[in-house]
Phi, psi and omega in degrees: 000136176287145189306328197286336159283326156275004178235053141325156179219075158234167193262031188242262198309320183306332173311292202318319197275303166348266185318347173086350198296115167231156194280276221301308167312322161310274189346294185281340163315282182278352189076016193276165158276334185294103178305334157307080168345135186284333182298329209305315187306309168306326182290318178282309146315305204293298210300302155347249215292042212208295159295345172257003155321115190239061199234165172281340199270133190325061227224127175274149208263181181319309194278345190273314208273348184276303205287326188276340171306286180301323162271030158246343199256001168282335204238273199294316186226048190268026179263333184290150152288128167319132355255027176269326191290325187279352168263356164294319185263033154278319199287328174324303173285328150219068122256005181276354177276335168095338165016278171245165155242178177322306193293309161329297154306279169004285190313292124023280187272338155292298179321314178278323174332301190299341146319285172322270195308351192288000000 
């Protein structure tokens, strides 16, 4: 991974780690049992589709989105637990790909929050 892809700045992933909301800790919150986060599946539809991009746009291929997943998530995010570090550092990679922006993300995590509370 290049510096320039590790030194994201964003205040969106800095929350996500700030607040702690980890699965297992939600969970024993609310009582649910399941150990699989309801999100994990969509996370898993996204990467699926994400390898299989055939676009102009800076979309890290299987081998790029594993390799920048795993050193980000031994480094930048080894304090989140599986499966939060990898969808923390998916959201990482791509915004440092420009993918997304901040604002995106941002927005993004409001609709569900606003999901969630509804």
């Amino acid at each position: 991974m290049t510096a320039e892809r590790e030194s994201v700045d964003s205040a969106s992933l800095r929350r996500i780690i700030e607040r702690n909301q980890v699965w297992a800790r939600m969970a024993a919150k609310y009582g649910v049992e399941n150990p699989v986060p309801p999100w994990k599946t969509s996370l898993d539809g996204m990467c699926d589709a994400l390898d299989r991009a055939a676009c102009d746009v800076d979309v890290p291929n299987f081998k790029e989105r594993r390799d920048e997943e795993d050193e980000l998530s031994a480094t930048t995010y080894a304090e989140l637990p599986y499966p939060e570090s990898q969808l923390v550092a998916l959201a990482h990679s791509l915004l440092a790909r420009g993918v997304i922006s901040e604002a995106d993300l941002q927005q993004r995590m409001a609709s569900i929050r606003a999901r969630l509370e509804a």
